[in-house]
C-alpha positions as CSV (number, residue, x, y, z in Angstrom):
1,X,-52.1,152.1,190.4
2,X,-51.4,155.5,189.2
3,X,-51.0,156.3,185.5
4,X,-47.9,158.2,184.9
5,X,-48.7,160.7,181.6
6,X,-45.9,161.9,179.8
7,X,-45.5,164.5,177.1
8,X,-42.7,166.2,174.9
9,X,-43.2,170.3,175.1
10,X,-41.5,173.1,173.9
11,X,-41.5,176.4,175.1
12,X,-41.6,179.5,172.5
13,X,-38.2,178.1,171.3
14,X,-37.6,174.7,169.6
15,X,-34.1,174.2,171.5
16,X,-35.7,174.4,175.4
17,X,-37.3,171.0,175.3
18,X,-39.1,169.7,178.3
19,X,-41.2,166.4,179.4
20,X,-43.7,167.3,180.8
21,X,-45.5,165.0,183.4
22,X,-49.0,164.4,185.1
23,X,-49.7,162.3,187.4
24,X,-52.5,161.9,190.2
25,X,-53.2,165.5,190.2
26,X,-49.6,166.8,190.2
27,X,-47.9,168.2,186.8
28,X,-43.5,168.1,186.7
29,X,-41.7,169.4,183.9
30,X,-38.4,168.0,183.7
31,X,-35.4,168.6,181.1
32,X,-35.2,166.7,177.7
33,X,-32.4,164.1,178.6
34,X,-33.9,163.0,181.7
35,X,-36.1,160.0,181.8
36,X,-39.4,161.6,183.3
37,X,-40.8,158.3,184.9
38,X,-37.9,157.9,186.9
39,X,-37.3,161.8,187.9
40,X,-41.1,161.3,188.5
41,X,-41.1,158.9,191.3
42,X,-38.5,160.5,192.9
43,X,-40.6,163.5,193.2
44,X,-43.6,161.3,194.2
45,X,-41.0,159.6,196.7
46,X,-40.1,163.3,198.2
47,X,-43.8,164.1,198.5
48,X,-44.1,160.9,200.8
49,X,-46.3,158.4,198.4
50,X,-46.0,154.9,199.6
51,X,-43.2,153.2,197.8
52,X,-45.4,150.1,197.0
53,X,-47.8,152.2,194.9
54,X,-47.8,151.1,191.1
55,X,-46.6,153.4,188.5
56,X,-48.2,152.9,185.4
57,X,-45.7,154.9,182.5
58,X,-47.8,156.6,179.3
59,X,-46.3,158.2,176.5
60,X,-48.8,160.0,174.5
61,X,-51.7,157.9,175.8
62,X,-49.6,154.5,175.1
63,X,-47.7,152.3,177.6
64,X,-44.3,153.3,177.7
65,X,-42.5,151.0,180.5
66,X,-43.9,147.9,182.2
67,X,-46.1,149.3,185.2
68,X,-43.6,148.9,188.1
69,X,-43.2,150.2,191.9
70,X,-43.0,154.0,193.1
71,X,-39.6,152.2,194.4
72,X,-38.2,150.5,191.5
73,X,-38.2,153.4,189.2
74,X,-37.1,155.7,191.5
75,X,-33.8,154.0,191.5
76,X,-32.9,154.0,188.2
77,X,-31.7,156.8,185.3
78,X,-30.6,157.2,182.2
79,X,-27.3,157.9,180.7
80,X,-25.9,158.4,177.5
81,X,-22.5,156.7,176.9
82,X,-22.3,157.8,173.5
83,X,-24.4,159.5,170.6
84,X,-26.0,156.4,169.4
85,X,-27.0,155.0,172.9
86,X,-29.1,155.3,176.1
87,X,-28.7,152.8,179.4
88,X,-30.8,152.4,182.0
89,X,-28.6,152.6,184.8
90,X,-29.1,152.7,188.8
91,X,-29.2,156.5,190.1
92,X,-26.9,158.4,192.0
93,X,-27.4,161.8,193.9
94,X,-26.0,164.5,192.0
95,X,-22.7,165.0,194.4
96,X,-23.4,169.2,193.9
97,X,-26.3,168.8,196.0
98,X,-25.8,166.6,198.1
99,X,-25.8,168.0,201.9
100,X,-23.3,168.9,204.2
């Protein structure tokens, strides 16, 4: 099981929020309306960790999502429908960068 450690930063300015991630040895910084356990798996995914491993989610040293597969969180995201809202929803490539 790896623990997944994730922390709100700023950076000299209070409007470039970040998350800030470690994890077995590895440190990600991702932007503020991203959901940093899930952009963290895929990473961990991309740097070929066995999909089986468990991922055990921390926010600020307390457990943030159920401990899940490498696999299972990398297949989910986050969206905001509206102001009020956030739902979990499964990911999609960004169609930008997808390749030719």
């Amino acid at each position: 099981m790896l623990d997944v450690h994730v922390e709100e930063a700023v950076q000299y300015n209070p409007y470039k929020l970040f998350h800030r991630v470690y994890v077995d040895g590895h440190v990600f910084e991702f932007r503020f309306k991203k959901e940093p356990v899930f952009e963290a798996a895929r990473c961990l995914s991309d740097l070929g960790y066995d999909p089986e491993t468990v991922l055990r989610p921390l926010r600020n040293g307390r457990p943030g999502f159920k401990p899940s597969t490498l696999e299972k969180f990398a297949k989910l995201s986050v969206t905001e429908p509206d102001s009020s809202s956030v739902s979990i929803i499964p990911w999609q490539p960004d169609p930008r960068f997808a390749a030719a």
